[in-house]
N, C-alpha and C positions, 0 to 999 in steps of 0.2 A: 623171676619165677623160681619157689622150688620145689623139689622134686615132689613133697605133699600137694602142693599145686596143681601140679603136671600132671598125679595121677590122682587128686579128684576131677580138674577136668575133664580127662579123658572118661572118669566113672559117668558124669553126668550126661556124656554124648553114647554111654548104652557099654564102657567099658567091663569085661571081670575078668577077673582068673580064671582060666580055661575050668583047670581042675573043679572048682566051684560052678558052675551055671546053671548046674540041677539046682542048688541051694538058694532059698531064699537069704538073699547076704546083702548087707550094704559095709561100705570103705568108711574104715573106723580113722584112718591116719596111715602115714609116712613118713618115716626118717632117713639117712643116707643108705640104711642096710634093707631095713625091713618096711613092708606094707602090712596093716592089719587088717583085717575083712572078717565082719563079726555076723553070727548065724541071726535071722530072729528070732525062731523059732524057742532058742533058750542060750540067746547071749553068748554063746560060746565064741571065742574068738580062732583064728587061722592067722600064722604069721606067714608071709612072701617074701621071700629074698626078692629086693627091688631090679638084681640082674634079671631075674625071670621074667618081669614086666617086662622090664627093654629090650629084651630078646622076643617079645611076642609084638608079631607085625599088626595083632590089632588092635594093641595100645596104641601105636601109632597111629591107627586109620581114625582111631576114638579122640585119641587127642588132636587128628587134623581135622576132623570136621568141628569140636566143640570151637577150634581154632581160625574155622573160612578158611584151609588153607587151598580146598578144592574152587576157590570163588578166583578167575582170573586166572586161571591152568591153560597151558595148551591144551587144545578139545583132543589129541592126543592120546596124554596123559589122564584126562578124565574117561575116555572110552578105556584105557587099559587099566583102569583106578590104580596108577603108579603116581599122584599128583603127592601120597605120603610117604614116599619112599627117601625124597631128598635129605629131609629134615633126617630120619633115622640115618643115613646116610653119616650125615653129619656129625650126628654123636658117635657113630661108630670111629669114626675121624679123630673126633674128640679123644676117645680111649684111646684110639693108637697111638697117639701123642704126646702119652702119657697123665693126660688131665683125667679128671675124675666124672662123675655124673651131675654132681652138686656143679662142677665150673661148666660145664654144660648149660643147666637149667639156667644159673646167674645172668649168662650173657643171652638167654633163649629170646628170641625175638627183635634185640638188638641190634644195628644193622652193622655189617662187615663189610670186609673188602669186595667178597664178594657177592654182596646182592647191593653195592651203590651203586 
C-alpha cells in the first residue's frame, strides 16, 4: 500500500482534515510529504503535510474500519473503540526506528513476527 492509498482509504470510510469539514472538499492525491484536498465550490486546492494526517487518530479510526480491522477484536477493545490504536501504534514504532512513512505503508498489511 502507499501512503496515497492509505489515505484515500481512509477518505472513503468518511476521513478529512479536521481544519476542512466545514468545506465541501474531496482528496485530490498524496505523495511522501503532502496531501492535496481540493475545494468544489471553485477548485481551489489545500495542501497537508502527510505528518498531520498520522498524527490525527481519526485517520486511523477511518482507515481501520475502510480496513475490517474492528471485525474479530476483543469485545474489549471494541466497547473502548481502541480496536485502531495498535496499527497507529505501530507506525509510530516504525518512526522510532528510524524508518520512514512510505516503509511503513510498503510492508502495511503484511504479516510479521508479530501477528504469525
Amino acid at each position: 500500500m502507499t501512503i496515497n492509498e492509505a489515505i484515500t482509504k481512509a477518505t472513503e470510510a468518511g476521513y478529512c482534515v479536521k481544519d476542512l469539514e466545514n468545506i465541501d472538499i474531496y482528496f485530490s492525491g498524496a505523495n511522501s510529504e503532502y496531501s492535496v484536498w481540493t475545494r468544489k465550490d471553485n477548485e481551489s486546492s489545500v495542501m497537508v503535510r502527510v505528518e498531520e494526517t498520522f498524527l490525527d487518530p481519526c485517520f486511523w479510526q477511518a482507515l481501520g474500519r475502510a480496513l475490517g480491522w474492528q471485525h474479530g477484536c476483543e469485545k474489549s477493545l471494541l466497547a473502548y473503540e481502541q480496536w485502531w490504536r495498535g496499527p497507529w501504534h505501530r507506525f509510530l514504532d516504525c518512526l522510532a526506528d528510524g524508518k520512514t512513512a512510505e516503509d511503513f505503508f510498503q510492508n502495511f498489511g503484511r504479516p510479521t513476527s508479530e501477528n504469525k
